[in-house]
C-alpha positions as semicolon CSV with decimal commas, in nm:
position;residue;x (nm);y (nm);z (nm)
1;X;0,000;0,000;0,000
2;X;0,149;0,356;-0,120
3;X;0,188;0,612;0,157
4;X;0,126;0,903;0,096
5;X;0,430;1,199;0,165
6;X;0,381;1,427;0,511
7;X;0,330;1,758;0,267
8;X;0,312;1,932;0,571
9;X;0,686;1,907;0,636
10;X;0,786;1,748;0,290
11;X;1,018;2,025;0,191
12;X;1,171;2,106;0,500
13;X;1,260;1,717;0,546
14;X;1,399;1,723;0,218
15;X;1,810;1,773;0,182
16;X;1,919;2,053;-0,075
17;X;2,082;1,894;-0,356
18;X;2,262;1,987;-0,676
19;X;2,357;1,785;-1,014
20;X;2,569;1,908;-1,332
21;X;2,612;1,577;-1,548
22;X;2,767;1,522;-1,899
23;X;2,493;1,391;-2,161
24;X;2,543;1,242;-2,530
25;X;2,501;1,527;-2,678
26;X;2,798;1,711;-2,533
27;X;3,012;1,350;-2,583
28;X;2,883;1,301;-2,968
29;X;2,975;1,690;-3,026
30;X;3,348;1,663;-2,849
31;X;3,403;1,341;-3,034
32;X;3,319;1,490;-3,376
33;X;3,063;1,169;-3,402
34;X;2,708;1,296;-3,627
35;X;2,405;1,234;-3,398
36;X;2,262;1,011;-3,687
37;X;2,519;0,768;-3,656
38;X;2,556;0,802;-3,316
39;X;2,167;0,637;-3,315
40;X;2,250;0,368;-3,599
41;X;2,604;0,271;-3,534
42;X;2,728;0,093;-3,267
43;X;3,095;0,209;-3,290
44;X;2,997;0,562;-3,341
45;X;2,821;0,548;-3,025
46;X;3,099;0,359;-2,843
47;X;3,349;0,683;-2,961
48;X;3,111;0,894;-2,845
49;X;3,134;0,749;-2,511
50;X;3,488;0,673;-2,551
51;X;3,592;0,974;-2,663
52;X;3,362;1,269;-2,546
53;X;3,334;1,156;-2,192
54;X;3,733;1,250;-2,102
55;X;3,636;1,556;-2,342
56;X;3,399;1,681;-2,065
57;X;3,612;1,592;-1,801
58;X;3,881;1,795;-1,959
59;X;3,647;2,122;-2,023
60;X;3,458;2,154;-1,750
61;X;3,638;1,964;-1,426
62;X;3,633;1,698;-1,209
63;X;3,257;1,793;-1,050
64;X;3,099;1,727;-1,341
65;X;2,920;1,353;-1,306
66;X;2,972;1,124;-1,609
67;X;2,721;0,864;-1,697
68;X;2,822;0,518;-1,812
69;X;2,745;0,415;-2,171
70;X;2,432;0,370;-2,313
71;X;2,230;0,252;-2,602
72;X;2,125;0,611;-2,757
73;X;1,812;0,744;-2,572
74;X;1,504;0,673;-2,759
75;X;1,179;0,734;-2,547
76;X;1,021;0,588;-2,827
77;X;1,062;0,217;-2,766
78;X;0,742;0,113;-2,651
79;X;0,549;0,280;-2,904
80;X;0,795;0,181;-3,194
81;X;0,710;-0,190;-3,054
82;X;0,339;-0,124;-3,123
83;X;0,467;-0,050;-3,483
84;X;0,485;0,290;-3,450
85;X;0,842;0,378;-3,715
86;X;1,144;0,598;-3,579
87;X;1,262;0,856;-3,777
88;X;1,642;0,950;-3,793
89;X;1,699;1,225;-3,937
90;X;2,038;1,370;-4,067
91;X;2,175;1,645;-3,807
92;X;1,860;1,569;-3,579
93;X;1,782;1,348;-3,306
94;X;1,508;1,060;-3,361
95;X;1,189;1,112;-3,403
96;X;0,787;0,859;-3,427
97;X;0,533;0,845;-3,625
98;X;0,184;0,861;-3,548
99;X;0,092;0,507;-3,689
100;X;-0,287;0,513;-3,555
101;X;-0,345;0,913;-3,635
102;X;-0,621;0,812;-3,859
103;X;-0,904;0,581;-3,609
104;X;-0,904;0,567;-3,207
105;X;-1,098;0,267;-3,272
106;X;-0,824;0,085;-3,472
107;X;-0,556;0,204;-3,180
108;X;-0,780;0,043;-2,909
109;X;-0,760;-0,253;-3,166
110;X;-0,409;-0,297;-3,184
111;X;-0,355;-0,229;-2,759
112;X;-0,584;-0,517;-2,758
113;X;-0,322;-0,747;-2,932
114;X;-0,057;-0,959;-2,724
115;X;0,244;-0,777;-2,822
116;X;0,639;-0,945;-2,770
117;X;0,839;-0,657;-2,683
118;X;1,185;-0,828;-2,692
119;X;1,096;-0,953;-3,091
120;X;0,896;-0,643;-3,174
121;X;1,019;-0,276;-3,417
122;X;1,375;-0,230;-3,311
123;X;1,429;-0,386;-3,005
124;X;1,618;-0,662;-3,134
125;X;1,855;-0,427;-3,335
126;X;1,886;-0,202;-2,978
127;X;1,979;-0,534;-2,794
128;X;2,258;-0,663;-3,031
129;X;2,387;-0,286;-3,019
130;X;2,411;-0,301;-2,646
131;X;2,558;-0,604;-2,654
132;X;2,762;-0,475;-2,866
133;X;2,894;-0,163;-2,627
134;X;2,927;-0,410;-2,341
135;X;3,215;-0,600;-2,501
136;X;3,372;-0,264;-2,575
137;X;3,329;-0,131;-2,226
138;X;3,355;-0,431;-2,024
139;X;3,407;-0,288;-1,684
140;X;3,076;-0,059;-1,699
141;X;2,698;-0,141;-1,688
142;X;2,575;-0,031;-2,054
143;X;2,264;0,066;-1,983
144;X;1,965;-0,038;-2,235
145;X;1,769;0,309;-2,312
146;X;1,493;0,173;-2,589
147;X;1,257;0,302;-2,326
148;X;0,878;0,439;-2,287
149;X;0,707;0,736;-2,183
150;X;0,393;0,851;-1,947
151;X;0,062;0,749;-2,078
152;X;-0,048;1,082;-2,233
153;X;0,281;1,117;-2,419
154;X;0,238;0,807;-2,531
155;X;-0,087;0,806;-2,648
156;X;0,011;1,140;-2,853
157;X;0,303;0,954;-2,988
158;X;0,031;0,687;-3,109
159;X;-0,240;0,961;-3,231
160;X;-0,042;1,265;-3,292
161;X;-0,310;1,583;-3,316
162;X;-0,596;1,412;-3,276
163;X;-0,565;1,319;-2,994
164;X;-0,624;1,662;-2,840
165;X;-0,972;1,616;-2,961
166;X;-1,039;1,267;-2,887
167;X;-1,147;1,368;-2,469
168;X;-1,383;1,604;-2,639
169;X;-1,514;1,397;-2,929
170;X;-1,525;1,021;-2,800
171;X;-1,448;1,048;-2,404
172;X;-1,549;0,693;-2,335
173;X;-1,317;0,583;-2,578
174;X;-1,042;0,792;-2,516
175;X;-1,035;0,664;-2,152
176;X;-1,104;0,326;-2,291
177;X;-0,790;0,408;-2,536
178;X;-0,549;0,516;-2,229
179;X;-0,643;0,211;-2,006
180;X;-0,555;0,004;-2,257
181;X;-0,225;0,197;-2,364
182;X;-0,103;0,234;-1,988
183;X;-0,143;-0,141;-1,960
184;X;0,035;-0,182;-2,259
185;X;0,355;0,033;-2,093
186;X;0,409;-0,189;-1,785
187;X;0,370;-0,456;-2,016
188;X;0,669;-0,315;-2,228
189;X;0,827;-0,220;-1,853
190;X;0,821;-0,609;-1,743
191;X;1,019;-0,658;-2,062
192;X;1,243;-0,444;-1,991
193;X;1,282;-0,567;-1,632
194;X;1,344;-0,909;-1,779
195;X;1,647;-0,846;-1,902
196;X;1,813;-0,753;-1,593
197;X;1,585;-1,000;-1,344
198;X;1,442;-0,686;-1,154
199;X;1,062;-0,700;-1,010
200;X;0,846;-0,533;-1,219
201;X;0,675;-0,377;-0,923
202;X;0,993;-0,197;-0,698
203;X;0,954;-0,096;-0,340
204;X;1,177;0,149;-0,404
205;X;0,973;0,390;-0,582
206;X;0,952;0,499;-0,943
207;X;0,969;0,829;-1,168
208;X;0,702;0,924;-1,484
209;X;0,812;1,107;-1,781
210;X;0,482;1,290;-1,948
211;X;0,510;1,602;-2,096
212;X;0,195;1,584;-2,304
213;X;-0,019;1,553;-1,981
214;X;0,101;1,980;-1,988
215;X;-0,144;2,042;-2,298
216;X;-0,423;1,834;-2,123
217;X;-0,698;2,126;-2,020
218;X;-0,657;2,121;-1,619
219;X;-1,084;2,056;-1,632
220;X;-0,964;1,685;-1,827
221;X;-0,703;1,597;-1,543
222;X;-0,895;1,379;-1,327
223;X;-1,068;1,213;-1,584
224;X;-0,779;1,200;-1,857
225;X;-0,438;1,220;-1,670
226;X;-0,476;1,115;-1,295
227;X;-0,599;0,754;-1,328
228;X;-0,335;0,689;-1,559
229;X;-0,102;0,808;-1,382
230;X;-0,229;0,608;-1,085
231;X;-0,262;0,274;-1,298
232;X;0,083;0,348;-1,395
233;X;0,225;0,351;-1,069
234;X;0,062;0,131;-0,899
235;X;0,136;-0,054;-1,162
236;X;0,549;-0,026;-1,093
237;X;0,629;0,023;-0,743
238;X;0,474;0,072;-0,406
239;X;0,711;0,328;-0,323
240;X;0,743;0,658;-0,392
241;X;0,633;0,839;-0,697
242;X;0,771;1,154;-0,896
243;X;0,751;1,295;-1,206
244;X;0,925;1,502;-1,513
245;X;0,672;1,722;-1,666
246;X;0,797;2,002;-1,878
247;X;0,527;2,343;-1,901
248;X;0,276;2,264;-1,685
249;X;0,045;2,550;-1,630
250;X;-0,028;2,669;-1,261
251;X;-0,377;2,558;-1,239
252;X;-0,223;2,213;-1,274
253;X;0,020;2,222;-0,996
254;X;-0,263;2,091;-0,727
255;X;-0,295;1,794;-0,900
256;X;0,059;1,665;-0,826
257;X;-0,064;1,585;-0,459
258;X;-0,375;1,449;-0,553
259;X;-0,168;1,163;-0,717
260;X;0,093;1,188;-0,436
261;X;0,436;1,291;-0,564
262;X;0,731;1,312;-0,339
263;X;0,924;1,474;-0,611
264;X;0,849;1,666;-0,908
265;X;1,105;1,761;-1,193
266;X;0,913;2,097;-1,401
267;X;1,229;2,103;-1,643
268;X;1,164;2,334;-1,908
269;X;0,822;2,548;-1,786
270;X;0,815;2,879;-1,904
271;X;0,437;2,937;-1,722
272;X;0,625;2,856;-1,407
273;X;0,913;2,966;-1,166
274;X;1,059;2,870;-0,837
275;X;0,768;3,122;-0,646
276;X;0,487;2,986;-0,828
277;X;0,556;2,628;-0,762
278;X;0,626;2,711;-0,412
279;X;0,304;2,893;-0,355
280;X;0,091;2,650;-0,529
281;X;0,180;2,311;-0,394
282;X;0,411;2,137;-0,120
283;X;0,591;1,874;-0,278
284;X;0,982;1,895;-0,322
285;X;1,134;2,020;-0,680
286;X;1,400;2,111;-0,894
287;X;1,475;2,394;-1,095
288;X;1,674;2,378;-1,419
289;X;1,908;2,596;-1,582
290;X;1,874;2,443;-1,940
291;X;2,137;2,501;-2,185
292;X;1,976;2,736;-2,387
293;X;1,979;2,997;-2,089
294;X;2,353;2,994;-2,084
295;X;2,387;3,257;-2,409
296;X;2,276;3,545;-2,247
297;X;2,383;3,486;-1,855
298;X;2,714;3,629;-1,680
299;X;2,885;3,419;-1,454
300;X;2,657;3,630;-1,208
301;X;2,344;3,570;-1,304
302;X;2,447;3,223;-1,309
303;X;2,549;3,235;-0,912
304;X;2,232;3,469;-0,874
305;X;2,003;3,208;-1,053
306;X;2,108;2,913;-0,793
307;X;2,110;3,149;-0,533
308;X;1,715;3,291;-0,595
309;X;1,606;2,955;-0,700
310;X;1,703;2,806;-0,371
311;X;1,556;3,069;-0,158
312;X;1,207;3,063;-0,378
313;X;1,164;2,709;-0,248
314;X;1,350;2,469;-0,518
315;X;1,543;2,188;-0,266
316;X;1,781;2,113;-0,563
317;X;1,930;2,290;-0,869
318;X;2,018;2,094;-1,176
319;X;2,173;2,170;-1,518
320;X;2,312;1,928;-1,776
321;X;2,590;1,993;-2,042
322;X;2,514;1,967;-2,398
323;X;2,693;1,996;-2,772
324;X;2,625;2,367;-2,802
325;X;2,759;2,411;-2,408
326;X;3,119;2,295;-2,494
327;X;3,281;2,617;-2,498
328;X;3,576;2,796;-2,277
329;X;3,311;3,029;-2,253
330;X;3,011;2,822;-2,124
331;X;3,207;2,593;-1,896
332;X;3,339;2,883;-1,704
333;X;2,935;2,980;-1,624
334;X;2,912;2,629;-1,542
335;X;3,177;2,606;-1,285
336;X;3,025;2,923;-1,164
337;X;2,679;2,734;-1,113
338;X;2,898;2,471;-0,932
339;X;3,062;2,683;-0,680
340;X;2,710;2,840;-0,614
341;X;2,564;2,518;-0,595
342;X;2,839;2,408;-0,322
343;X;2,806;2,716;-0,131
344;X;2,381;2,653;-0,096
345;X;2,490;2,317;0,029
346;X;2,709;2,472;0,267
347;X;2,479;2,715;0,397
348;X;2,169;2,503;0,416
349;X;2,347;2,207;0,627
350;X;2,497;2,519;0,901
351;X;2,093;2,586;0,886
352;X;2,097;2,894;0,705
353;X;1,729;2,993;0,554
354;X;1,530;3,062;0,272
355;X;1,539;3,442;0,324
356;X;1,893;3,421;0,430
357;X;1,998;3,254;0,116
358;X;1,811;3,556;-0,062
359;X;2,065;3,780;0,052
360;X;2,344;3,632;-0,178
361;X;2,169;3,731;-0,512
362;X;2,281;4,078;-0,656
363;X;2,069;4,378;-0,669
364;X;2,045;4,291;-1,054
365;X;1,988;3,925;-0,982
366;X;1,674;4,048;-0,801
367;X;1,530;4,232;-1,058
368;X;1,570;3,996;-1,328
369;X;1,448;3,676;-1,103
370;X;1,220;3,631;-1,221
371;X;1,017;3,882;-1,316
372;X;1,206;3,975;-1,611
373;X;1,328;3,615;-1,667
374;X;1,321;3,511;-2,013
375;X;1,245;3,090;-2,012
């Protein structure tokens, strides 16, 4: 039986935290490897890893974490197995197409079917490939990440646009549709714990990725998103929940409790900021500085950003390095994110507050956060 978080005392119980991590596409990009064949090629992928992980090292210091190798991230696994195709463009990253745009009653159809994940689109190809990587890295875990996503992301990768209409036009079916689809995802999940001989269900909680559920009307939620999202979890652990999804909306922050997050990861949000999430519901969060921000910040807005962000109520900063980040330029504001981020850390374990912190962050800082922050 899940137990609910305390929200009461949630965030004050929670430790401050910080992460700055090396991804693919800053290890492709140093190792001069094109993202296409970095998602077809085996070896391409192995020099990525081989290659652009000492790269990072090198550029941006020894704080930085580095994740072992990996099969390239495609979030698209599940729905490629239900015979949805992956696209792979040249110079992009992969992309799905919406095999069952054209009838909700044929996709109800097919999620009907038995379906064998390990035989199914290109999960064989994705296993040989990790197999593959292993024998070139044989002192790391390769990790296998032909993965899924949340059930409203997945049922737009299915549909594509119509399925913004489908609540209104065929409700019954739609929920009918997602039932169907979320049991279809721990189905594709136990697959996936097959291969390493984990439980399906974990007691040790479980995270949801489902950035569609952000274009869901807030009225739909709790007849559209939220038992989904319960059937989902319930359906992997009977620990703790949380959840990455990018530009939610304030009017949809309340339902985060209702379905009992201990953790929530708003990424990319422009509706949102630290204050607004704060002030609209209790559960513990990150804020991001994505990549993108970097072009336009000095190294103090970058120290002011961690800073603010910490004192608006975020218990953990994050940002993650990318191909366009690896410059002299961009890794010094990094480093400067990382000595803020250690000095929060210090503060908050002597016991220093939320309006204490606030006192860090420039008289500029405090005008532009984040009022006049541009997502």
């Amino acid at each position: 039986m899940y137990e609910r978080p305390d929200y009461p005392t949630a965030r004050a119980r929670t430790r401050f935290s910080w992460d700055v991590s090396g991804t693919y596409l800053a290890f492709h990009t140093l190792a001069d490897v094109p993202i296409r064949e970095f998602f077809l090629k085996p070896e391409a992928c192995i020099e990525a890893y081989r290659t652009g992980r000492p790269k990072v090292r090198e550029l941006f210091g020894e704080d930085v974490k580095l994740p072992h190798p990996a099969t390239p991230p495609i979030s698209y696994g599940h729905a490629n197995g239900l015979g949805c195709g992956l696209l792979f463009p040249e110079g992009g990253e992969v992309g799905v197409e919406h095999r069952f745009s054209g009838s909700l009653d044929e996709a109800i159809a097919a999620l009907r079917e038995p379906v064998d994940f390990a035989r199914a689109g290109m999960a064989p190809f994705y296993l040989k490939f990790r197999e593959t990587m292993q024998r070139a890295f044989p002192d790391e875990p390769v990790g296998f990440s032909y993965g899924s996503e949340g059930p409203v992301t997945t049922a737009y990768e299915l549909r594509g646009d119509p399925f913004f209409l489908d609540p209104i036009d065929e409700p019954d079916k739609t929920r009918e549709f997602l039932r169907l689809l979320t049991k279809s995802i721990l189905d594709f999940h136990a697959f996936r714990c097959a291969l390493t001989g984990a439980k399906p269900v974990s007691p040790d909680g479980t995270g949801l990725c489902d950035d569609i559920a952000s274009m869901v009307p807030p009225r739909l939620w709790e007849k559209c998103v939220l038992p989904f999202w319960e059937q989902y979890y319930t359906g992997k652990t009977t620990g703790t929940r949380s959840a990455h999804v990018e530009d939610l909306k304030p009017a949809q922050l309340k339902y985060l409790e209702d379905i009992g997050l201990s953790f929530y990861d708003p990424s990319i949000s422009p509706h949102l900021n630290p204050r607004v999430i704060f002030e609209s519901c209790r559960i513990p969060f990150l804020w991001r500085l994505g990549s993108f921000h970097y072009y336009t910040m000095t190294g103090q807005d970058v120290d002011d950003f961690v800073f603010q962000a910490v004192a608006d109520g975020a218990s953990s900063v994050v940002t993650y390095i990318e191909g366009t980040m690896c410059t002299e330029q961009t890794a010094a504001k990094v480093k400067a994110f990382i000595g803020a981020a250690k000095e929060v850390e210090s503060l908050t374990a002597e016991g220093c507050s939320r309006a204490e912190l606030a006192l860090h962050v420039s008289e500029s800082g405090k005008r532009k956060f984040w009022d006049n922050w541009l997502h």
